[in-house]
Wavefront OBJ file of the C-alpha trace (Angstrom):
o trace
v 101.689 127.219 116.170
v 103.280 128.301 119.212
v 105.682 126.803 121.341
v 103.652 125.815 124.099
v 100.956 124.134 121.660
v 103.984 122.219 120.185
v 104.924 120.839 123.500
v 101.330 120.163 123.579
v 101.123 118.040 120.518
v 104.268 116.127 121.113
v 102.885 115.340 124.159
v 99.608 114.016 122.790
v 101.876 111.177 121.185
v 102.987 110.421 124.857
v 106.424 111.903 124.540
v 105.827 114.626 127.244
v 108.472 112.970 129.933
v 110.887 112.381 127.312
v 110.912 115.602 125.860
v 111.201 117.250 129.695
v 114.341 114.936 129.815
v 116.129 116.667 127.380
v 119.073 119.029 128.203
v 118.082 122.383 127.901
v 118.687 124.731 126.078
v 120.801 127.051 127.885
v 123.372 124.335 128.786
v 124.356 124.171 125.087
v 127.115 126.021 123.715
v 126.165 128.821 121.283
v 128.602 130.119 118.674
v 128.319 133.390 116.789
v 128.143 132.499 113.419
v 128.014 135.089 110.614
v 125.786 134.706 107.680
v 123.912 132.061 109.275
v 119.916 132.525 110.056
v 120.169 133.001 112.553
v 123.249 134.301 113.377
v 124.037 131.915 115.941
v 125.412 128.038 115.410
v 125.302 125.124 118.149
v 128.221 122.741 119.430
v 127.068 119.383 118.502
v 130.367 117.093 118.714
v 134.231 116.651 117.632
v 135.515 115.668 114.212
v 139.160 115.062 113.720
v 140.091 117.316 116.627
v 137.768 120.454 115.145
v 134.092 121.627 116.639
v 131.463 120.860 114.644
v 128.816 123.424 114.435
v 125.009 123.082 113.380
v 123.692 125.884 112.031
v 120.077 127.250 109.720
v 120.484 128.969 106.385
v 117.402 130.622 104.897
v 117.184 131.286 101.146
v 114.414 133.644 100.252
v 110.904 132.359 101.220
v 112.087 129.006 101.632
v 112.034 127.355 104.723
v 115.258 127.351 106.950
v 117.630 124.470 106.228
v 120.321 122.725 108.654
v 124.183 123.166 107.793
v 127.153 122.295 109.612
v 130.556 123.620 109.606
v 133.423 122.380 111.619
v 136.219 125.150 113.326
v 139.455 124.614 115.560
v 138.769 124.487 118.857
v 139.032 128.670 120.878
v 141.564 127.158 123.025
v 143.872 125.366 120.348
v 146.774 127.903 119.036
v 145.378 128.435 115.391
v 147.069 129.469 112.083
v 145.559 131.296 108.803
v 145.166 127.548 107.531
v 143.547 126.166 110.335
v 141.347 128.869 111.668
v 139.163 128.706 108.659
v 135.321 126.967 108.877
v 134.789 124.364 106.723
v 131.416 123.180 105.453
v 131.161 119.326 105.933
v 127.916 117.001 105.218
v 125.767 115.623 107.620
v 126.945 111.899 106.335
v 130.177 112.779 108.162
v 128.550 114.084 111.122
v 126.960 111.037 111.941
v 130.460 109.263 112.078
v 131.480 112.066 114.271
v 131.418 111.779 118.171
v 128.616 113.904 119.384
v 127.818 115.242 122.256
v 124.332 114.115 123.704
v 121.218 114.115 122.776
v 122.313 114.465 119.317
v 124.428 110.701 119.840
v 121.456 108.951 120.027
v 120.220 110.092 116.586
v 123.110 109.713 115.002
v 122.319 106.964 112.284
v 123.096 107.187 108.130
v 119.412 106.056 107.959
v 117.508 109.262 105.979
v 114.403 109.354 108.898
v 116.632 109.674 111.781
v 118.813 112.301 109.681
v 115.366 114.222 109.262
v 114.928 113.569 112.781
v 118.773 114.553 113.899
v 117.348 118.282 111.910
v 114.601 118.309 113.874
v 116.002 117.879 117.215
v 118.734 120.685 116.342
v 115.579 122.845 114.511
v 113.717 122.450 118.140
v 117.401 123.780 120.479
v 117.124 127.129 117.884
v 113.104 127.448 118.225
v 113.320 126.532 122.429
v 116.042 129.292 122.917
v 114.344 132.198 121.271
v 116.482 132.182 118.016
v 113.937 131.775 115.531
v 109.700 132.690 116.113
v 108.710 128.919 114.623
v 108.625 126.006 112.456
v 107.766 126.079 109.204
v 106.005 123.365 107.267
v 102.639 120.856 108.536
v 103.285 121.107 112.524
v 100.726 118.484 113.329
v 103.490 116.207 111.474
v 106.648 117.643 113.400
v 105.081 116.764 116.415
v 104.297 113.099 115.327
v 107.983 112.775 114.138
v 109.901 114.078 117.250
v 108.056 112.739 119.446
v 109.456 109.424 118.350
v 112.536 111.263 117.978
v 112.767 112.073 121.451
v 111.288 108.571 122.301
v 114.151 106.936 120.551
v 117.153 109.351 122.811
v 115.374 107.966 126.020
v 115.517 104.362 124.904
v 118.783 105.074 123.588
v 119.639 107.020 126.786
v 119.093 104.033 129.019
v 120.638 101.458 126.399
v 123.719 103.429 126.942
v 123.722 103.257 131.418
v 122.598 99.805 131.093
v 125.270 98.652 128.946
v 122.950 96.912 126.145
v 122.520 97.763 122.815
v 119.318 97.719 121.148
v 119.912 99.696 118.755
v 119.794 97.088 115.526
v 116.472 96.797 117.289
v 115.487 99.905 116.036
v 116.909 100.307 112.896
v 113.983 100.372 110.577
v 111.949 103.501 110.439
v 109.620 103.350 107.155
v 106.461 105.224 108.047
v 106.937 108.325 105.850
v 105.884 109.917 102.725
v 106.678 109.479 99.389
v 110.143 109.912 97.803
v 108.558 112.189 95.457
v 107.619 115.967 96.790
v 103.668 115.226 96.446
v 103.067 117.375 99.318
v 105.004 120.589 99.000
v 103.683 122.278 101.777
v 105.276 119.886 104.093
v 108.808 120.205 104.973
v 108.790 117.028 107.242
v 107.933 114.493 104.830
v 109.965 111.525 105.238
v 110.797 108.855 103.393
v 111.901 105.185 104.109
v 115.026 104.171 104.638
v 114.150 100.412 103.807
v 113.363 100.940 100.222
v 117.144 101.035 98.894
v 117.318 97.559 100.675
v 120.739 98.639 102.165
v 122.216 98.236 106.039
v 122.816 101.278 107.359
v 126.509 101.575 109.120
v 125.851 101.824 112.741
v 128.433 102.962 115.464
v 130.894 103.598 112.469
v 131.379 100.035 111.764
v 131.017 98.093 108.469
v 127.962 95.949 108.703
v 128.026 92.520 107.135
v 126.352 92.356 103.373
v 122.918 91.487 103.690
v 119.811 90.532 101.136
v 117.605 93.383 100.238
v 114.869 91.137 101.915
v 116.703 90.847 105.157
v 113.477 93.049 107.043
v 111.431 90.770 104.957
v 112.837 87.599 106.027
v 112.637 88.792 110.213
v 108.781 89.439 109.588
v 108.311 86.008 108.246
v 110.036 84.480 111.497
v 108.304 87.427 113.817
v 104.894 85.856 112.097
v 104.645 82.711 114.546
v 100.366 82.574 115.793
v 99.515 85.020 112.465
v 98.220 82.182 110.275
v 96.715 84.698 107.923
v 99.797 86.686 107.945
v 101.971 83.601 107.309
v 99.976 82.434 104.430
v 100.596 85.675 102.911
v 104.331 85.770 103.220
v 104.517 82.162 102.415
v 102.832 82.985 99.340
v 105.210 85.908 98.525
v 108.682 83.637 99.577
v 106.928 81.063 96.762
v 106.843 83.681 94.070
v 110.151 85.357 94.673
v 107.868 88.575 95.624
v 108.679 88.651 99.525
v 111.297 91.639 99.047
v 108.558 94.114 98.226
v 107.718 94.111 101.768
v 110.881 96.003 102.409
v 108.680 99.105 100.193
v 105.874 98.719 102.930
v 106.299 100.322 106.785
v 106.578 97.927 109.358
v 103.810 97.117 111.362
v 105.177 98.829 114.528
v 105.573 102.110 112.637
v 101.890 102.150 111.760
v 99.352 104.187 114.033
v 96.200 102.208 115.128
v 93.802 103.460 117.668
v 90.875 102.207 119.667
v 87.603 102.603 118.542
v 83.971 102.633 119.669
v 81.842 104.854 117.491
v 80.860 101.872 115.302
v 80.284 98.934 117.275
v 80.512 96.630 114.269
v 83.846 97.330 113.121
v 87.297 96.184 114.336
v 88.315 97.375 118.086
v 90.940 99.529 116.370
v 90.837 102.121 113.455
v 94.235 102.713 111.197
v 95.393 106.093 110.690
v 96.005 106.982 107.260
v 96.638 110.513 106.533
v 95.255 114.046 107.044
v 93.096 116.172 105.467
v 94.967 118.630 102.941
v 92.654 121.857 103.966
v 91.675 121.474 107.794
v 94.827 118.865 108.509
v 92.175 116.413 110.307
v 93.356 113.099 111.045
v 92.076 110.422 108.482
v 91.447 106.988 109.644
v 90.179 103.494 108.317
v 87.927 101.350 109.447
v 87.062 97.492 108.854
v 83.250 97.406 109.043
v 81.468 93.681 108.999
v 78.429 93.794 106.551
v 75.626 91.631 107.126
v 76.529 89.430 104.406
v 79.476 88.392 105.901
v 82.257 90.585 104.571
v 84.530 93.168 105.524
v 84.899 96.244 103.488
v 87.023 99.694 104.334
v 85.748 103.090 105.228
v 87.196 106.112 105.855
v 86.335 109.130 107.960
v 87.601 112.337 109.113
v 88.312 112.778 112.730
v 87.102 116.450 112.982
v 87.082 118.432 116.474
v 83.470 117.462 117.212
v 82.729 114.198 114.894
v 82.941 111.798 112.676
v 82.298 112.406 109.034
v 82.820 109.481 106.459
v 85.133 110.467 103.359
v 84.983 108.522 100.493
v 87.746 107.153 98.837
v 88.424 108.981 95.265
v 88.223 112.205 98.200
v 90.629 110.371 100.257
v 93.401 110.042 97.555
v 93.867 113.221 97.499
v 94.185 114.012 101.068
v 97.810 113.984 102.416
v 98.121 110.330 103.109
v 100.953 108.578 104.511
v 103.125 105.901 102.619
v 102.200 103.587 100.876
v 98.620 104.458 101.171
v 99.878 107.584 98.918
v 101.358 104.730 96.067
v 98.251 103.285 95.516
v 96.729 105.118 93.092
v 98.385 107.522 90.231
v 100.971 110.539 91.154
v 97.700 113.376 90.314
v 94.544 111.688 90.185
v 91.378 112.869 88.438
v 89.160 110.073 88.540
v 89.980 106.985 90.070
v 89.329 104.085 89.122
v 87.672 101.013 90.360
v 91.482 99.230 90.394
v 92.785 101.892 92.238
v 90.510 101.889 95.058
v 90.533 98.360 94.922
v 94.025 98.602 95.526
v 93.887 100.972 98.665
v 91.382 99.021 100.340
v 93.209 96.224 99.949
v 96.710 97.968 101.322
v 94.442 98.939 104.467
v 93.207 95.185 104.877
v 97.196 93.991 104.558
v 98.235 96.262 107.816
v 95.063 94.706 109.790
v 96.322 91.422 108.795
v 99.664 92.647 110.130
v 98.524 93.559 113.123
v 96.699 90.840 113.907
v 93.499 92.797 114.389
v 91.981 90.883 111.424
v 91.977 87.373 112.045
v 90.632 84.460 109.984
v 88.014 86.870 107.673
v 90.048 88.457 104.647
v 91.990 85.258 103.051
v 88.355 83.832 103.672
v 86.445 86.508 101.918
v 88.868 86.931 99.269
v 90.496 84.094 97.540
v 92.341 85.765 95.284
v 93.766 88.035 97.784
v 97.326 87.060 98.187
v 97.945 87.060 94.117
v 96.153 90.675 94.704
v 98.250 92.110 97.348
v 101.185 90.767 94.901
v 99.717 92.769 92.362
v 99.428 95.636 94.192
v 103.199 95.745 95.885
v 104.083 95.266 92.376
v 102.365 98.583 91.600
v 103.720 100.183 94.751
v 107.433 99.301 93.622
v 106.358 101.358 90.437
v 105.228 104.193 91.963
v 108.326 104.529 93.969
v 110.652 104.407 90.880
v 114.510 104.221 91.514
v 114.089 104.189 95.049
v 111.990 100.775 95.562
v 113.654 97.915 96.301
v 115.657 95.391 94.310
v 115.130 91.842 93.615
v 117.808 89.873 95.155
v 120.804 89.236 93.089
v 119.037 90.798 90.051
v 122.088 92.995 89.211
v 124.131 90.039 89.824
v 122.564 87.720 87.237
v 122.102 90.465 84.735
v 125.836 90.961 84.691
v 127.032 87.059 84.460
v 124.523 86.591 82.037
v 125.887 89.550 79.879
v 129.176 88.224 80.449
v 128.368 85.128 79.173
v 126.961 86.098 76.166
v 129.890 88.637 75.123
v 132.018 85.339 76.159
v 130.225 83.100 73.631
v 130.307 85.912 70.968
v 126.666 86.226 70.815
v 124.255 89.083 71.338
v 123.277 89.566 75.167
v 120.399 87.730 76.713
v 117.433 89.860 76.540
v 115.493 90.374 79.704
v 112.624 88.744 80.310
v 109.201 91.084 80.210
v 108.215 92.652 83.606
v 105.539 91.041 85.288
v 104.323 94.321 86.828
v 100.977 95.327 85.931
v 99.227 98.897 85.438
v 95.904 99.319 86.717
v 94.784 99.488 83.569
v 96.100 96.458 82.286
v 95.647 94.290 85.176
v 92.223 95.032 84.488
v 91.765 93.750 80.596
v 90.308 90.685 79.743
v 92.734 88.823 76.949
v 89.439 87.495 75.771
v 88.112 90.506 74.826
v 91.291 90.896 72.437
v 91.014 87.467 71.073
v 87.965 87.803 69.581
v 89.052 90.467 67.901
v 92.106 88.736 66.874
v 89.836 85.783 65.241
v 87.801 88.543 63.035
v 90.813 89.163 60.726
v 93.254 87.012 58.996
v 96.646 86.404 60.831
v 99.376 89.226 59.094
v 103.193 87.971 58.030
v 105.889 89.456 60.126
v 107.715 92.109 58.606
v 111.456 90.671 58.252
v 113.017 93.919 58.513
v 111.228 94.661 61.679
v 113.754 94.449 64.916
v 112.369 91.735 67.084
v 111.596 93.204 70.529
v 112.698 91.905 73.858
v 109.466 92.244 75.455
v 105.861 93.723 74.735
v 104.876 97.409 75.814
v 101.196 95.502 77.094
v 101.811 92.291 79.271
v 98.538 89.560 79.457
v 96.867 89.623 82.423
v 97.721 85.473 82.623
v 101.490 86.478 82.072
v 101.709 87.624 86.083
v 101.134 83.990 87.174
v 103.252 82.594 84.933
v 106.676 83.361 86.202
v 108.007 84.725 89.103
v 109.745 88.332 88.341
v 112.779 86.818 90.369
v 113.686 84.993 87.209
v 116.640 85.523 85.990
v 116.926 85.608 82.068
v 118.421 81.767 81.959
v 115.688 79.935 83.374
v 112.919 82.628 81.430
v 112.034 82.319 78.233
v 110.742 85.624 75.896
v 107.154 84.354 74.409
v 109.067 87.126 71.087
v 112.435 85.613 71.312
v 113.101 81.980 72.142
v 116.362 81.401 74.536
v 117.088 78.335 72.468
v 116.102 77.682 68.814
v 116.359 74.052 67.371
v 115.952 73.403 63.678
v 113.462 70.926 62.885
v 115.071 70.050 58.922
v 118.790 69.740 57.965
v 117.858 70.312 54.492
v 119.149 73.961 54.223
v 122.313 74.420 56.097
v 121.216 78.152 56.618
v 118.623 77.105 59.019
v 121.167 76.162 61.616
v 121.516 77.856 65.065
v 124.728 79.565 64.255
v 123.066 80.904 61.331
v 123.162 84.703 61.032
v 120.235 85.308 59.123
v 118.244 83.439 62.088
v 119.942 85.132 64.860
v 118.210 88.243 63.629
v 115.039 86.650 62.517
v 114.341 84.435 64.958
v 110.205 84.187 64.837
v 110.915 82.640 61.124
v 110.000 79.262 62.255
v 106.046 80.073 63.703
v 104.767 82.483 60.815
v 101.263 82.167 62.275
v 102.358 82.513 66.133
v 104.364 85.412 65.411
v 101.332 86.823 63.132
v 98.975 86.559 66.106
v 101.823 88.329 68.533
v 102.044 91.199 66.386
v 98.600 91.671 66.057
v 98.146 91.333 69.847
v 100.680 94.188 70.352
v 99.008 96.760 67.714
v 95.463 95.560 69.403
v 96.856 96.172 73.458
v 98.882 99.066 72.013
v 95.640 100.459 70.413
v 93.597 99.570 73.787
v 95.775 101.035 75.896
v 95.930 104.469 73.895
v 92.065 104.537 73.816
v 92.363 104.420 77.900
v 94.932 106.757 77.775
v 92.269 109.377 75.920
v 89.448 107.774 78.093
v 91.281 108.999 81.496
v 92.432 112.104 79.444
v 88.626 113.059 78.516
v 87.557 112.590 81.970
v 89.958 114.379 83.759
v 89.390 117.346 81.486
v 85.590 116.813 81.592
v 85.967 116.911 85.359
v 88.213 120.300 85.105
v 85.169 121.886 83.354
v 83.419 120.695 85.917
v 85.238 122.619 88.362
v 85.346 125.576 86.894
v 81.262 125.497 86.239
v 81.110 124.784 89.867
v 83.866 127.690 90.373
v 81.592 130.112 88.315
v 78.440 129.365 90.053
v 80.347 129.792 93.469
v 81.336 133.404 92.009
v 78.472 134.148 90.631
v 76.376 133.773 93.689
v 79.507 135.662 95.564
v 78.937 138.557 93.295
v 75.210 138.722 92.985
v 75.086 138.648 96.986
v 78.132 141.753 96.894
v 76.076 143.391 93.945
v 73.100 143.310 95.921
v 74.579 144.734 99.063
v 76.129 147.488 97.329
v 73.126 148.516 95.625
v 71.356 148.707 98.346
v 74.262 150.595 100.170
v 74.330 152.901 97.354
v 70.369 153.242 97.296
v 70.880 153.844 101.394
v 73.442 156.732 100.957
v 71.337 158.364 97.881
v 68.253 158.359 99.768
v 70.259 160.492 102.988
v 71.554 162.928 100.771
v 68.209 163.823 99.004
v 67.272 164.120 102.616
v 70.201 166.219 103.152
v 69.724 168.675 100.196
v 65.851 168.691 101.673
v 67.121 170.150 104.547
v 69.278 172.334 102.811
v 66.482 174.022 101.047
v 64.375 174.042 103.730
v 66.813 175.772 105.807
v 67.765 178.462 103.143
v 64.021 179.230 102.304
v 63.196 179.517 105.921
v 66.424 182.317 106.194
v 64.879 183.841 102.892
v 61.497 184.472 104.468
v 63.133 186.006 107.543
v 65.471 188.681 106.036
v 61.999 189.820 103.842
v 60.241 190.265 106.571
v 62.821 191.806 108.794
l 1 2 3 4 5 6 7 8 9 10 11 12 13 14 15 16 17 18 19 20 21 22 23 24 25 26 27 28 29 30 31 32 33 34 35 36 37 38 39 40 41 42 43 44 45 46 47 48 49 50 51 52 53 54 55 56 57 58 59 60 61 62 63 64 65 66 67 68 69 70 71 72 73 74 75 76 77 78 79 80 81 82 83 84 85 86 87 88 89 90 91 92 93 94 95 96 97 98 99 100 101 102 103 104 105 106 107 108 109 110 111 112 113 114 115 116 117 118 119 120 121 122 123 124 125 126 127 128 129 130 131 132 133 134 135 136 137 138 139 140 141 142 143 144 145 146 147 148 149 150 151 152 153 154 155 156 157 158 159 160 161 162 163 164 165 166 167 168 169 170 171 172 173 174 175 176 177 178 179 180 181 182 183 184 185 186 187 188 189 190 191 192 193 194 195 196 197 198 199 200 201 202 203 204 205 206 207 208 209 210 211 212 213 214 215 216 217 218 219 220 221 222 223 224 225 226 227 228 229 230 231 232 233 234 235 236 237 238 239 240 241 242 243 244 245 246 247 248 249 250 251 252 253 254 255 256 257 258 259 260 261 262 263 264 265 266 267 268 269 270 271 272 273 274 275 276 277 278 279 280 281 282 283 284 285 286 287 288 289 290 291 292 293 294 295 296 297 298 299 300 301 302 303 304 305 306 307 308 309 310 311 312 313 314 315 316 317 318 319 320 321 322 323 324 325 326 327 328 329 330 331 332 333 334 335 336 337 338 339 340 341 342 343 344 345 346 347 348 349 350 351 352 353 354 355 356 357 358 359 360 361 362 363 364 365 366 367 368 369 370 371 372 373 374 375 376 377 378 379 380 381 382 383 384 385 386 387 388 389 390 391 392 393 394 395 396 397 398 399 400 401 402 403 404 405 406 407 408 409 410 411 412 413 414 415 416 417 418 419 420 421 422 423 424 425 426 427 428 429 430 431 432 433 434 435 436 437 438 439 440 441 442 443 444 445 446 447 448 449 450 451 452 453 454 455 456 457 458 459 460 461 462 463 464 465 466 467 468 469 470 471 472 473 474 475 476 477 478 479 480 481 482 483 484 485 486 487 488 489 490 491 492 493 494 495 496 497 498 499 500 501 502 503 504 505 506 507 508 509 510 511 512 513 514 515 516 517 518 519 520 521 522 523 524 525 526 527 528 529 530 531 532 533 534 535 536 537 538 539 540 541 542 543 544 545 546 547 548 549 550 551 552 553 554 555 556 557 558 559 560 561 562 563 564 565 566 567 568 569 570 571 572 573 574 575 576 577 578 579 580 581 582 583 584 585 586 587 588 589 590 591 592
């Protein structure tokens, strides 16, 4: 993409005045810089009385990456110690004072450090330094434009002495933390889902809960009654933090629609399509029978074609629409698209767009959308968010325990369910259960602090905001109480019952064991199920890969042959002509 079709696409996102307002080019100071690429670095700021320098390094065929260096001032009198460049990281730029417009992106926050790289990738591209960008450019223009948005606001903050900028210190519309997409160098992620405050202006911020943006959208919910029955519902079962996994509602894309008249006003953009890199959007079509379901279609250059949904996951789809469904999916399955529908429903309940339809529809929805955040916080690993105070109580609980000389507390089980699991009837395992005779414990087995398979009743049970005083282990009771004094070994301070602690329900503990083997049995014949289908589907493929070639080559056979029958049947003519011409100069020498 060329430069002038960049300026075009950022502009498309109405960021064409802002991005004229920038300082140009040519009124930055360029530094040689040796083994750079290229070899050139740009003045950004002062740190601690030295220039600091931004500059790309290449390795191989990878795309160019953003360094920084600082250097002595040319004017200052320098030494052998102090004329040397040193490397420093881009955490200690942003404390830095810069010089503008690269202030007014300086935040510890990882989308407007992507952003800060793309605003000093666009001064090398704009000044002739390097041809283009690499990675998806349909998504660098989506991101600086708000880039550039955010320097004007920023820009005018500044001459009007107010500051805004806690405002706009939430950015969450970005990919996934892992590299799904590896074509992309511009995938983002969010900086909410660590659930820390970013230091702003270089000053220490106050501690805050990890549900601190979770808490402002409940207040910012006023006139949403659907919305606010939601978040209600989440505050009640200690779930509400797993909003701060989710982009805010101002960070997600909706646009006006028309094409289908009985849809919502506005479609939601959710990704683009991996091959062409057409937008993807959603709609909320009314059926006749008085619900709402999803569809999706691809925005192409001319039309509208519908998409459906085991096609859209895996199109390049934008967080958390990208966590709703497994890392590489074969074959999804009904939960999974239940589960993305029900994402795209959440942000038209955000919006407002929906009103006074879903929660009717579906009853079950809020306990769904639980579900589903619950499975989005899974997806996301180490970098979701954490419960509030959960570190906290693990550790005084610990302490406790090492205090009163016992074993720790064991953890309660997590209430977060699979989509397979979520989806199993406990009935069906129960009447299994009844078939066969309850089994004895083994005593030498080491009780377990919770089960691999968790019931699909065990979600409402509990909140997962329980800390392990006030939940109890169905495998290990917090507090056992003899029922006979007739053995004096049968006391709590008994060791023998410390480490055999399901000793006093034979027939309960019989029934949780076989439960276990049973879910632990069911879950390995799902595991072979989805295995079996995805490799059925990959033979699949490759029939449908062979026929493709096959037809390829009998079409290329074909035209060769008759190529080949084409150039045979000129030089018979040719050798005709040949003879013909020598028997003609045969018959003239005899009679000469």
């Amino acid at each position: 993409m060329s430069l002038n079709d960049l300026r075009k696409g950022i502009a498309s996102y109405g960021a064409g005045p802002q991005l004229d307002a920038l300082p140009p080019a040519d009124s930055m100071t360029w530094v040689p810089q040796p083994g750079a690429n290229p070899a050139f670095s740009l003045l950004i700021g002062i740190l601690d009385g030295q220039q600091i320098l931004a500059y790309l390094t290449r390795y191989g065929e990878k795309p160019r990456e953003v360094r920084y260096c600082t250097r002595p001032p040319p004017d200052r009198p320098s030494n052998k110690s102090s004329s040397s460049i040193s490397t420093v990281t881009q955490d200690d730029v942003m404390k830095a004072s810069l010089l503008p417009p690269f202030k007014y992106l300086a935040e510890n926050s990882k989308p407007m450090k992507r952003k800060f790289s793309m605003l000093i990738r666009w001064y090398f591209l704009i000044q002739g330094y390097i041809d283009g960008l690499e990675g998806d450019q349909g998504d660098f223009c989506k991101r600086f434009s708000s880039a550039v948005k955010r320097i004007e606001e920023e820009k005018h903050d500044e001459e009007d002495g107010t500051q805004n900028r806690a405002r706009r210190n939430r950015e969450a519309i970005e990919e996934s933390p892992e590299p799904e997409d590896a074509d992309s160098t511009y995938t983002l992620h969010s900086s909410s889902r660590t659930g820390k405050t970013h230091v702003i202006n270089g000053e220490k911020p106050e501690p805050q809960s990890p549900s601190a943006r979770s808490s402002r959208d409940l207040r910012s919910s006023k006139g949403n009654h659907d919305l606010e029955r939601l978040l209600e519902y989440l505050k009640d079962h200690s779930a509400l933090y797993l909003l701060d996994n989710l982009p805010e509602v101002s960070e997600i894309q909706f646009v006006g629609q028309t094409s289908i008249p009985e849809a919502q006003p506005m479609k939601l953009f959710v990704g683009r399509e991996a091959k062409s890199g057409d937008d993807i959007y959603a709609y909320m079509v009314s059926l006749p029978r008085g619900f709402h379901e999803v569809r999706f279609y691809v925005q192409t250059a001319h039309d509208e074609e519908p998409m459906k949904t085991e096609t859209v996951a895996k199109q390049r789809l934008l967080h958390p629409f990208s966590k709703c469904y497994p890392k590489q999916p074969c074959i999804l399955e009904q939960s999974d698209r239940a589960r993305l529908t029900l994402m795209v429903k959440f942000y038209f309940i955000s919006a407002g767009i929906a009103t006074n339809c879903v929660l009717k529809e579906t009853k079950k929805y809020p306990e769904r959308l639980r579900v589903a955040l619950d499975y989005i916080a899974d997806r996301m690993g180490p970098a979701a968010a954490k419960p509030p105070s959960h570190a906290k109580d693990d550790d005084d609980d610990a302490a406790a325990s090492a205090a009163a000389g016992g074993t720790p507390a064991l953890n309660p089980a997590k209430h977060r369910l699979s989509s397979e699991s979520s989806y199993i009837d406990e009935s069906d395992i129960q009447s299994t259960l009844a078939l066969e005779p309850p089994r004895l414990p083994h005593h030498n087995r080491t009780p377990r602090s919770a089960s691999i398979f968790t019931r699909k009743s065990a979600y409402s049970m509990a909140p997962r905001s329980q800390t392990p005083s006030h939940t109890t282990s169905p495998h290990l009771p917090a507090t056992i109480t003899p029922t006979t004094t007739t053995d004096p070994s049968n006391t709590v301070s008994s060791p023998a019952l410390l480490h055999h602690p399901l000793r006093g329900n034979p027939k309960r503990s019989a029934e949780d064991a076989e439960f276990e083997d049973l879910a632990r049995i069911v879950m390995k014949e799902q595991t072979l199920t989805r295995e079996i289908n995805a490799l059925q589907h990959e033979m699949d493929v490759l029939e449908e890969r062979k026929t493709i070639w096959m037809d390829k080559w009998q079409a290329q056979f074909h035209a060769v042959n008759e190529k080949l029958a084409a150039v045979t049947r000129e030089r018979l003519g040719v050798r005709m002509q040949f003879k013909k011409q020598r028997l003609g100069s045969g018959a003239d020498e005899a009679a000469g």
